[in-house]
C-alpha positions in Angstrom: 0.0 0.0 0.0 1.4 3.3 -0.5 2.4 5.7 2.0 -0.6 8.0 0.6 -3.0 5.5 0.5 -1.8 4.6 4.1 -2.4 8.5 5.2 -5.6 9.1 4.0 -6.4 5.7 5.8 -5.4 6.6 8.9 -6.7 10.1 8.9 -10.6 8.6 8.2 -10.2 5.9 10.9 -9.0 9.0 13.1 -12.4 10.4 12.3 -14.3 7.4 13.6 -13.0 7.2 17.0 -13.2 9.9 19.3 -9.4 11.0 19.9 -7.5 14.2 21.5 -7.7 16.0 24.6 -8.8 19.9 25.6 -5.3 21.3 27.2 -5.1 21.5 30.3 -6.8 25.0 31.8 -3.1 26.3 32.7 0.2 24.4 33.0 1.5 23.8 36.5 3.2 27.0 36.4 4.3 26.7 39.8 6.5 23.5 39.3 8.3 25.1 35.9 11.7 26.5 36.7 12.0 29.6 35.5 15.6 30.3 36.2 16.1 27.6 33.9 15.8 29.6 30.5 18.5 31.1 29.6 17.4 34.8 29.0 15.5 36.5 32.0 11.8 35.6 32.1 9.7 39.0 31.3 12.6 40.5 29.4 12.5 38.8 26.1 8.7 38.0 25.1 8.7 40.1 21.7 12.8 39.4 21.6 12.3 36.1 21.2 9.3 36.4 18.1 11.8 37.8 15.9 12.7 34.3 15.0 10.9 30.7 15.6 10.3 29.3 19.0 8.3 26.2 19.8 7.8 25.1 23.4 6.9 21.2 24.6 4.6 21.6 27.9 4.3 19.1 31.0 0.9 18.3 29.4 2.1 17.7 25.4 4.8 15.1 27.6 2.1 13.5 29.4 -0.5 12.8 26.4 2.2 12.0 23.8 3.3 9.1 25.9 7.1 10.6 25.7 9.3 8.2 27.9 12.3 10.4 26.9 13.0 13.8 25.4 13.8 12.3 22.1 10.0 11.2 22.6 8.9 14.6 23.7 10.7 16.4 20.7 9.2 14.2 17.8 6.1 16.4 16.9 7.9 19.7 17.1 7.9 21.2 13.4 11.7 21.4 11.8 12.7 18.2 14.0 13.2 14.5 13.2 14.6 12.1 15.7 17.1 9.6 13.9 19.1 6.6 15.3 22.7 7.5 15.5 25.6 5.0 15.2 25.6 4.0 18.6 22.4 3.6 18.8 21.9 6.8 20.4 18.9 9.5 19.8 19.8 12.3 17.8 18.2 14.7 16.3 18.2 17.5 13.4 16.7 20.7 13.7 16.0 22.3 10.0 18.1 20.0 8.6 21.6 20.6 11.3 22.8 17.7 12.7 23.1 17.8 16.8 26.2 18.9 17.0 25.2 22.3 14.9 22.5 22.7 18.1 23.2 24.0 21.4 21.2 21.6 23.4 20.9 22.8 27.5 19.2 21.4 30.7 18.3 24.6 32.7 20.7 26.8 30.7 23.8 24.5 31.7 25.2 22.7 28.4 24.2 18.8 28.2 27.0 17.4 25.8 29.8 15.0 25.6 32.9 17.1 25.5 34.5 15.6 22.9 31.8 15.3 20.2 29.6 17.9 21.7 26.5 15.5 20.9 24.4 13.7 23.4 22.1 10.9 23.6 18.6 12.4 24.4 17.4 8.6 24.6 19.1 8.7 28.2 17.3 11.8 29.6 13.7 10.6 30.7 10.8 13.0 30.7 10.5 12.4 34.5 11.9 15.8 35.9 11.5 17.8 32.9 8.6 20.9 33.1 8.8 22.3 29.8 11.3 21.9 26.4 11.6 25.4 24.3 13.4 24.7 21.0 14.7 28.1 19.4 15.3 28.2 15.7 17.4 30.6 13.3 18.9 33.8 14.8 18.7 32.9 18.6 19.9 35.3 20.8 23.6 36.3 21.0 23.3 35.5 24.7 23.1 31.9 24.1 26.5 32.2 23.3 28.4 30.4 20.7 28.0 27.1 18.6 24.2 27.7 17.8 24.0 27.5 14.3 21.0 25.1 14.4 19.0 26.5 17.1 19.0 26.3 20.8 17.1 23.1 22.9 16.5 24.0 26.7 15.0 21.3 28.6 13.8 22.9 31.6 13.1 20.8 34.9 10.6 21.3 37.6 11.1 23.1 41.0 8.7 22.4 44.1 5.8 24.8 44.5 3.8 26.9 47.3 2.1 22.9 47.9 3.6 19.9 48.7 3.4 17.4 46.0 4.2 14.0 45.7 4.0 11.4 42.8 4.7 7.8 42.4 4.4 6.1 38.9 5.1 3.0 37.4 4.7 1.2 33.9 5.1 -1.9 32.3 5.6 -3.3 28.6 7.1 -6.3 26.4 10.6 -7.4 26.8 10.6 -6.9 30.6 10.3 -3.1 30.3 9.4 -1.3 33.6 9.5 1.7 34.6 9.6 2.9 38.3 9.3 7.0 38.9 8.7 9.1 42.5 8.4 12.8 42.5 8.1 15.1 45.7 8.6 18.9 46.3 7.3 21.4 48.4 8.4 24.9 49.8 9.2 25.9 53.8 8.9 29.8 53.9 11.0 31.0 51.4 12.7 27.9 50.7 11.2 25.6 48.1 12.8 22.0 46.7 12.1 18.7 44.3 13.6 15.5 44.5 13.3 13.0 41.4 14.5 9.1 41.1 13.8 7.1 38.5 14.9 3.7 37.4 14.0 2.2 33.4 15.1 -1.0 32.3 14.1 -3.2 29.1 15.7 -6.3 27.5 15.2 -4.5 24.3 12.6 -3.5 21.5 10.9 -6.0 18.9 11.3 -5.4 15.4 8.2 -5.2 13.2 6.4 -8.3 12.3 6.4 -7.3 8.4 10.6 -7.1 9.1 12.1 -9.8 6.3 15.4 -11.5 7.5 15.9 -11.5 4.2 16.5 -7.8 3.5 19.1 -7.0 1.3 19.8 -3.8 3.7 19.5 -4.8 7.1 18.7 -8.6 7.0 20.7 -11.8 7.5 23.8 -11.9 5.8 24.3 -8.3 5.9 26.1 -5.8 8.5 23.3 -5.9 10.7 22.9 -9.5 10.6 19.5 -9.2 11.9 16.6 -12.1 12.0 13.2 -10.2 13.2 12.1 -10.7 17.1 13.7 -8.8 19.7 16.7 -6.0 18.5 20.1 -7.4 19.2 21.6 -5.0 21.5 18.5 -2.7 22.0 18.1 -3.4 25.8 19.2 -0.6 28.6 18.9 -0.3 32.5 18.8 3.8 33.1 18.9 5.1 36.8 18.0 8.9 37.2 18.0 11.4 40.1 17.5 15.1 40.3 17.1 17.3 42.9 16.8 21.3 43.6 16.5 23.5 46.2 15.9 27.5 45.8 15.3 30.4 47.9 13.1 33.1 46.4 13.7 36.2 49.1 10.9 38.3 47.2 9.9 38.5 43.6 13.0 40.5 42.4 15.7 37.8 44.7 16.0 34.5 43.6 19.0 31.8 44.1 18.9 28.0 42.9 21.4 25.2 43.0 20.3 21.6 41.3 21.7 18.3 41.0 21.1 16.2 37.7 22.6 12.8 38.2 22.3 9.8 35.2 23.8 6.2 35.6 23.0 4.0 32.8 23.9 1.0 30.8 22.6 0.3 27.1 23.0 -1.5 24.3 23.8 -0.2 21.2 22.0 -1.4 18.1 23.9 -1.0 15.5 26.3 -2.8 12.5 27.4 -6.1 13.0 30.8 -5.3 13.0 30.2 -3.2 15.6 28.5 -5.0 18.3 29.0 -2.4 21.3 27.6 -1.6 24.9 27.9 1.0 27.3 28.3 -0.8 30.7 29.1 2.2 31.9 27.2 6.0 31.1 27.4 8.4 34.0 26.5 12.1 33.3 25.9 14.6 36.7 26.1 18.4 37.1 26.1 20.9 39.9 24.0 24.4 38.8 24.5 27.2 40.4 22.0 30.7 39.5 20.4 33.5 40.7 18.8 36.2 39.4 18.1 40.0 40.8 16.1 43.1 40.4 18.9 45.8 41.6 16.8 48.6 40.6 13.3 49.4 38.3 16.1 49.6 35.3 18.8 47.5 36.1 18.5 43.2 36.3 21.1 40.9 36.7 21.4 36.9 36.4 24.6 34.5 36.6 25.1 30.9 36.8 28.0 28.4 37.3 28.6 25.3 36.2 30.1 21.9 36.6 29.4 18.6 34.2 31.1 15.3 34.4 30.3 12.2 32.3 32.2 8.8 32.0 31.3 6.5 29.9 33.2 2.3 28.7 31.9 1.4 25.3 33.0 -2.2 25.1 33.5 -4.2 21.7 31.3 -7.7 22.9 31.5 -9.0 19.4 33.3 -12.0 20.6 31.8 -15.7 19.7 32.1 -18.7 21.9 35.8 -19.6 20.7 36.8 -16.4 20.9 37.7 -16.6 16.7 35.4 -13.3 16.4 37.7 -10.2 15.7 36.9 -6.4 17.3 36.4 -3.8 14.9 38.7 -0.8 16.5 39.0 -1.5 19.9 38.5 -3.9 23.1 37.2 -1.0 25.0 37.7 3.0 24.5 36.6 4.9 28.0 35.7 8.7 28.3 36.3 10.9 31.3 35.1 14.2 30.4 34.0 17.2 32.4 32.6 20.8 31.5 32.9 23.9 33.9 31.4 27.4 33.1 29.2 29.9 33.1 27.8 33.2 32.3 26.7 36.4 33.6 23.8 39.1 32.0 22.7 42.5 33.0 19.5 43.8 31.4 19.1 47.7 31.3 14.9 48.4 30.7 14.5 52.0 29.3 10.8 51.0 28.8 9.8 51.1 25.0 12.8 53.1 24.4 15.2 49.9 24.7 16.2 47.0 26.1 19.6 46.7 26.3 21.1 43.3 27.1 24.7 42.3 27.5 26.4 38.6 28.2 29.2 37.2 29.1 29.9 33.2 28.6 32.4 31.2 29.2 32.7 27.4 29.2 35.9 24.6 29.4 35.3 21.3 27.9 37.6 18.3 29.0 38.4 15.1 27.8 40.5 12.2 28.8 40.5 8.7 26.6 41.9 6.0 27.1 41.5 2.5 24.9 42.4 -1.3 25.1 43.1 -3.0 22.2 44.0 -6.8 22.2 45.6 -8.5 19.5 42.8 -9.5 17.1 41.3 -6.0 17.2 41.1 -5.5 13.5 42.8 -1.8 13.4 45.7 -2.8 15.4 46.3 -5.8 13.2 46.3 -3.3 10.2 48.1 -0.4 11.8 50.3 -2.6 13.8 49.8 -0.7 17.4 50.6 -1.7 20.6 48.6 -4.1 22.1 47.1 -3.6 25.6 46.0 -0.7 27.3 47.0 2.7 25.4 48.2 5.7 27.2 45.5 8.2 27.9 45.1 11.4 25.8 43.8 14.5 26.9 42.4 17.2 25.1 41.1 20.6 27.0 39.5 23.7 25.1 38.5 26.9 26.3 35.4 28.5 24.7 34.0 32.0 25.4 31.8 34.4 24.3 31.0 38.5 25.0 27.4 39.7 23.4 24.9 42.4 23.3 21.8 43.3 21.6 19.5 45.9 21.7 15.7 46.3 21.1 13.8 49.2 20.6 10.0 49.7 19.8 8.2 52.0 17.7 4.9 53.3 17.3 4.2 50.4 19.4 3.7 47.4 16.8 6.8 47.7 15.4 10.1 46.0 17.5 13.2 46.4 16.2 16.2 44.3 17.6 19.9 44.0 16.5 23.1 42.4 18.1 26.8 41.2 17.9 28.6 38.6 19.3 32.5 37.8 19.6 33.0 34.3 20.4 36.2 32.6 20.7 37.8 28.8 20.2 41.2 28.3 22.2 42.6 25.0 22.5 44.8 24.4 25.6 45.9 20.8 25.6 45.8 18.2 22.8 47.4 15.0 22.9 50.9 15.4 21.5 50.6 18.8 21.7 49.4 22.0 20.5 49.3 22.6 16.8 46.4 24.9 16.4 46.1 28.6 16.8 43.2 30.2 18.5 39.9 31.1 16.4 37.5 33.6 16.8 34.5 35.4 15.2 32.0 38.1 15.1 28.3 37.2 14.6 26.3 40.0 14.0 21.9 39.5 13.7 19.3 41.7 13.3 15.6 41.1 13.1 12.1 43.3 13.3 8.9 41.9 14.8 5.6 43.5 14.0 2.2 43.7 15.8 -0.3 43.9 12.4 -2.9 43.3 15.3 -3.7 41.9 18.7 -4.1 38.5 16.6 -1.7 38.6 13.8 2.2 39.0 14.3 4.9 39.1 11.6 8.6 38.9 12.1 11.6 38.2 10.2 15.4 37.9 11.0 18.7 37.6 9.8 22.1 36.5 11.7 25.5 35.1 11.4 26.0 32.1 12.9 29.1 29.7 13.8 30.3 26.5 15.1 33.6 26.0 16.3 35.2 22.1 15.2 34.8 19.7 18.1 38.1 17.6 19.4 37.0 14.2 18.0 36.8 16.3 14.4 39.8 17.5 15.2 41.8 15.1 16.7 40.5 11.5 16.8 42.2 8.7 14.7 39.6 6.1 14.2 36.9 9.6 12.8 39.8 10.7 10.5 40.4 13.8 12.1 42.1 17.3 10.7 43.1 19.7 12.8 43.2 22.3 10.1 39.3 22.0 10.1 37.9 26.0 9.9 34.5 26.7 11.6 31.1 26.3 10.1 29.6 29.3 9.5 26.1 30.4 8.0 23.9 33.5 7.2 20.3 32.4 8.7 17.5 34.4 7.0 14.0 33.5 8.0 10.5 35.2 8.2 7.4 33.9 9.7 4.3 34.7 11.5 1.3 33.7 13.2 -2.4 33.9 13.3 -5.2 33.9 15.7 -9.0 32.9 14.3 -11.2 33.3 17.1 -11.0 31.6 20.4 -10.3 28.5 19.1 -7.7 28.4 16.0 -3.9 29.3 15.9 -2.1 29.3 12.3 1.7 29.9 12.0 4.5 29.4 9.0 8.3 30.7 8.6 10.2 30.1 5.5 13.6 30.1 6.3 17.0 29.4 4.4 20.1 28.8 5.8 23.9 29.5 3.4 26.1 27.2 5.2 30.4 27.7 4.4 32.8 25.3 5.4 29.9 22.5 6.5 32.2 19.9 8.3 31.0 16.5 7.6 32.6 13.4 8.0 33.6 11.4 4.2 35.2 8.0 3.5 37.9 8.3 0.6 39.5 5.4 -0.9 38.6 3.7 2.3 40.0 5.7 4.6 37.7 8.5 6.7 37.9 12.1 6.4 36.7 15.0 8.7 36.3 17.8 6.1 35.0 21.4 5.6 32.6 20.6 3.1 32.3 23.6 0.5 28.8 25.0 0.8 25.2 23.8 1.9 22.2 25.5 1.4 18.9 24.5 3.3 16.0 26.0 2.9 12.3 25.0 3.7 8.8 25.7 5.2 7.1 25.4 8.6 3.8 25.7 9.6 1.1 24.5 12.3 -2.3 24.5 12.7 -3.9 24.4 16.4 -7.6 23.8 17.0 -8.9 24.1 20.0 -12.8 23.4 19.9 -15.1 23.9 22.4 -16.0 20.6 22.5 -13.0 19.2 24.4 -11.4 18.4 21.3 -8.0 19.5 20.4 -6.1 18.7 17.3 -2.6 19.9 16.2 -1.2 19.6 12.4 2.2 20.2 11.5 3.9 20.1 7.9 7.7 20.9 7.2 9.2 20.8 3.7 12.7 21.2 3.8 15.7 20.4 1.5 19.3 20.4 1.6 21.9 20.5 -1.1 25.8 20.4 -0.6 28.5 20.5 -2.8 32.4 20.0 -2.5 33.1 23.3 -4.1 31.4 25.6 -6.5 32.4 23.7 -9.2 31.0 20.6 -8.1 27.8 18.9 -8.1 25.4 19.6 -5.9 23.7 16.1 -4.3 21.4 15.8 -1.5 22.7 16.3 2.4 22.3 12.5 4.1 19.6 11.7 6.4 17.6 15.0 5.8 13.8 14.0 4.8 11.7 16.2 2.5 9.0 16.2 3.8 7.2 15.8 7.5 4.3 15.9 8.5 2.6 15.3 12.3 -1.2 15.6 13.5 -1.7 15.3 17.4 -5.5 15.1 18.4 -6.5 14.9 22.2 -10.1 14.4 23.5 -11.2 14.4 27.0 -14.4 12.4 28.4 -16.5 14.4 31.1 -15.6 11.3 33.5 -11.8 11.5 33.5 -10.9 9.4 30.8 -8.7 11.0 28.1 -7.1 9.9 24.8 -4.5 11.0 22.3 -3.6 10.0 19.1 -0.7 10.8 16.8 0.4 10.2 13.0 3.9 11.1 12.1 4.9 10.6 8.7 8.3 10.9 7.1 9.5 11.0 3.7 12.0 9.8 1.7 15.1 11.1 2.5 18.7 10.2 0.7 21.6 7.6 2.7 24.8 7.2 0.9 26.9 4.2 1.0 30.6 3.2 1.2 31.6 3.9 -2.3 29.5 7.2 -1.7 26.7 6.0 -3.6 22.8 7.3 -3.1 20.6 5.3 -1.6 17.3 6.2 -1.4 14.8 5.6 2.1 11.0 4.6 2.1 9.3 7.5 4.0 6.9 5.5 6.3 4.6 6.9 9.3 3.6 5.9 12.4 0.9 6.1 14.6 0.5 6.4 18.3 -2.3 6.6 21.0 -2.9 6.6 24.7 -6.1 6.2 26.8 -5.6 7.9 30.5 -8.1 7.3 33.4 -7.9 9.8 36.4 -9.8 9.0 39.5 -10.1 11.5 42.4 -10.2 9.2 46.1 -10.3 12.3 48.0 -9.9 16.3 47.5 -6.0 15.8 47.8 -5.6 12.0 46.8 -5.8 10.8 43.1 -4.9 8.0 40.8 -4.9 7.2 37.2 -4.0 4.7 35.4 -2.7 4.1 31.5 -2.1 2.2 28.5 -0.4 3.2 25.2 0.4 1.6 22.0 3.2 3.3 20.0 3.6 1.9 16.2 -0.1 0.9 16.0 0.2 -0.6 12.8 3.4 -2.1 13.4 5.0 -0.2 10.1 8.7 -1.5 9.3 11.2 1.2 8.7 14.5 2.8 8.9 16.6 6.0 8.8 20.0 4.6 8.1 21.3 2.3 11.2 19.5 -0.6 11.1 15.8 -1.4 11.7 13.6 0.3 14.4 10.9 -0.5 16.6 7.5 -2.1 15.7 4.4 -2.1 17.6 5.2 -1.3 21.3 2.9 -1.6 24.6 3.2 0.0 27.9 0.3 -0.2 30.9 0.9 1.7 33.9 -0.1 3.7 36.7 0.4 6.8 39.2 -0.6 8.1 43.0 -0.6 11.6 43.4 -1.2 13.6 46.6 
């Protein structure tokens, strides 16, 4: 059946059963933590509309069924989730990979020093309060290395209430899920605590999967036969915690504790047949925030992340005749300290004046054991045993400052500059790279047509400094004479109010990317390379209906498409793993007697993998559909329970996106206590 056919028969079946949900009246405002975004909260409303913003609320989490924030993220417009080659969850925004995106949790930078990516698969929904994603020309306060967009997952804080929850789920495969939640406030004081522990022996593959699949089937470097995913399984452990004290409305001071220790699989070639048995990511985040006088408003946080993590080679057979790919076992031991400091100056509509300072040092330390049928040391003739570490340390750091000023009160005009700086201070063998900086300049107008119709568009530089493994590591070919990526971001958009009940909004953006680092295999050896030039360009939009009738439905559409080429001389082909088009429709309906339901389609279209002789090879697009039926029951005024099941991959579609096949029809039933 074609995907088309397949749409259109979904959509009717959607019509015959009585799916969605009203939003909620508010969000739980009181448990969002506002010191968590980045800018200051009541300073940037009409800065922030000069470009694209989408924001993921507690209740979106909750009805989507979203486990993790690679979950939560699926629906937003520009984004697709993808399976990267460790089986992680990465993502693209408008077409950038991850490491293009500045992804935070409460303002303090989630990533793996060395390859400044993270696995969003290991960060569960269970703490977070809200996700904003931040497209084109973000703010020049964000600092550096956001030519994508900017990803804040902010977490919860304890309100004026005490609240507790207790949760837990269970699926196929042994999944189960375990959550508690408390906070609560004493005087001025107010806290959350958070644990969590997921575990699963793994997904199953979709019953229409053929072990005879010339891509991912037996024989081939997946090696797979249907059933359960070899190497798909995890055990995740999670706890957060957060104290504050809020002095008045104008005083407020937070620290917070993030703390992740996991193990996973990862589900990816036969030839490389890894696990983490070790994944530990924490940070310590310091911030406060204060009103000094009716003009002047300061903020400044402090930071410290460490992660470890042992990816193991266990592609050994029971006479031990198997040979490793690269390594026995390669171990990181990064950490990330830093921080920044704002001061706002409010001149009313006459400006707003904001000015940054960041500053951030990323760490890292590897160290690998190789043995002597590891396949590269066999070729290269290393040492066998454990290698020497190597370190690698660079210094990153930013100054900023922007202005906005309004006139004739619908029109806001804002422009800014940033100077942001690359220094390496340690690299294994030594030093043989000078220190890189840049200006990025942006500028962008927002205007109020009328109370219900806003228009904006925006224009900004925009660069991304190489990471070490692009720069340094052996087995990813890596150049240290690698330049910065670099693009002009031009995008305009608006959005539209019909009534109480329907919101329309579309941007059409285009991004004129320089020196695009990507990652190339050339007579059979790999290749970190500045990439000549890549242009993306596409279209947003969404549609939000929110009837009257306790139906809710949300459609989004993006067409994008991205075209690189080695030099202007050359060809231009299609960027990898970018699809055309995406489409997502998210209806929620809510029963008078607690019971609610949800139901989302996601499709995906083709999009263009290449293989090793650098060869096209073209996708399936595919979609899958979702849904959830919630029952809340109210024991007593402060006592409640509900209870859940959802089905993800309804029709148990078979597809991929590149590494390997992914999950087919899922179940999970569960329940929660709240008081």
């Amino acid at each position: 059946m074609k995907v088309t056919t397949r749409v259109l028969f979904y959509l009717i079946l959607l019509m015959m059963i009585p799916v969605g949900l009203v939003l909620a009246a508010e969000e739980q405002a009181s448990q969002v933590f506002d010191l968590g975004q980045v800018l200051v909260v009541g300073k940037s409303d009409k800065t922030d509309k000069i470009t694209t913003i989408d924001v993921v609320s507690m209740e979106d989490i909750k009805m989507q069924g979203a486990q993790t924030a690679a979950d939560a993220l699926e629906l937003v417009p520009g984004v697709d989730i993808q399976t990267a080659n460790k089986g992680q969850a990465s993502l693209k925004l408008r077409g950038f990979d991850q490491r293009d995106v500045k992804l935070l949790i409460d303002g303090v930078p989630a990533h793996v020093s060395y390859n400044g990516s993270l696995d969003l698969s290991q960060i569960p929904v269970d703490t977070i309060a809200r996700i904003e994603v931040v497209k084109g020309a973000s703010s020049v306060l964000y600092g550096p290395n956001t030519m994508g967009g900017v990803i804040n997952i902010i977490t919860k804080k304890g309100g004026a209430k005490p609240y507790t929850q207790v949760s837990t789920s269970f699926g196929e495969n042994n999944t189960q899920n375990y959550v508690a939640n408390h906070g609560g406030s004493v005087g001025k004081f107010n806290y959350w605590i958070t644990g969590s522990h997921r575990e699963s022996d793994g997904f199953e593959l979709s019953g229409d999967f053929n072990p005879n699949n010339l891509r991912t089937g037996l024989g081939t470097e997946y090696n797979e036969d249907g059933g359960t995913r070899d190497l798909s399984y995890y055990d995740n452990n999670t706890f957060n915690s957060k104290i504050g004290y809020e002095y008045d409305a104008s005083s407020k001071l937070y620290l917070s504790f993030d703390y992740h220790d996991n193990k996973k699989g990862c589900p990816t070639e036969t030839n490389r047949y890894w696990e983490f048995d070790e994944w530990k990511q924490w940070h310590l985040n310091l911030v406060g925030e204060h009103d000094f006088t009716d003009i002047l408003t300061m903020k400044a946080r402090a930071y410290y992340v460490d992660h470890n993590d042992s990816l193991k080679d266990v592609s050994w057979d029971a006479n031990h005749t198997t040979k490793r790919k690269w390594f026995e076992e390669s171990s990181y031991d990064d950490y990330t300290l830093g921080g920044d400091v704002q001061a706002y100056l409010d001149f009313g509509d006459a400006s707003l004046v904001k000015m940054g300072i960041t500053y951030m040092k990323d760490n890292h330390i590897q160290q690998d054991l190789y043995d002597a049928t590891t396949w590269d040391v066999v070729k290269s003739g290393a040492s066998v045993g454990l290698q020497p570490e190597q370190e690698y340390e660079v210094d990153v750091y930013s100054v900023g400052i922007e202005d906005e000023v309004r006139f004739f009160e619908k029109l806001l005009v804002k422009a800014g500059v940033s100077y942001d700086v690359h220094d390496p201070i340690k690299a294994h063998g030594g030093i043989d790279r000078d220190k890189t900086s840049t200006w990025n300049p942006q500028t962008g107008i927002a205007y109020d047509v009328t109370d219900d119709f806003n228009l904006y568009a925006s224009v900004g530089k925009k660069t991304r400094f190489p990471q070490m493994q692009e720069l340094y590591s052996t087995l990813s070919g890596g150049n240290k004479d690698l330049k910065p990526q670099k693009t002009i971001a031009y995008e305009i958009g608006g959005d539209k109010r019909f009534g109480e009940y329907v919101t329309f909004s579309a941007a059409v953006f285009f991004n004129d990317i320089q020196d695009r680092i990507v990652n190339e295999t050339i007579a059979g050896v790999k290749t970190q390379l500045n990439k000549g030039e890549t242009d993306i360009k596409g279209i947003e939009t969404s549609l939000r209906i929110m009837t009257p009738w306790r139906l809710d439905v949300g459609l989004g559409y993006t067409y994008l498409t991205a075209k690189e080429r080695a030099d202007s001389a050359s060809a231009e082909r299609d960027a990898e793993f970018i699809p055309e088009h995406k489409a997502t429709l998210d209806a929620r309906y809510a029963f008078d007697f607690g019971l609610s339901a949800s139901f989302q389609t996601i499709y995906t279209g083709e999009q263009t993998d290449y293989d090793n002789s650098n060869n096209p090879v073209t996708l399936d697009d595919f979609v899958l559909c979702n849904f959830k039926l919630n029952q809340e029951f109210s024991l007593t005024p402060k006592l409640s329970t509900n209870i859940f099941i959802e089905v993800k991959n309804i029709f148990d579609e078979d597809y991929e996106e590149g590494h390997g096949p992914l999950p087919g029809r899922g179940f999970l039933v569960g329940a929660s206590l709240t008081f």
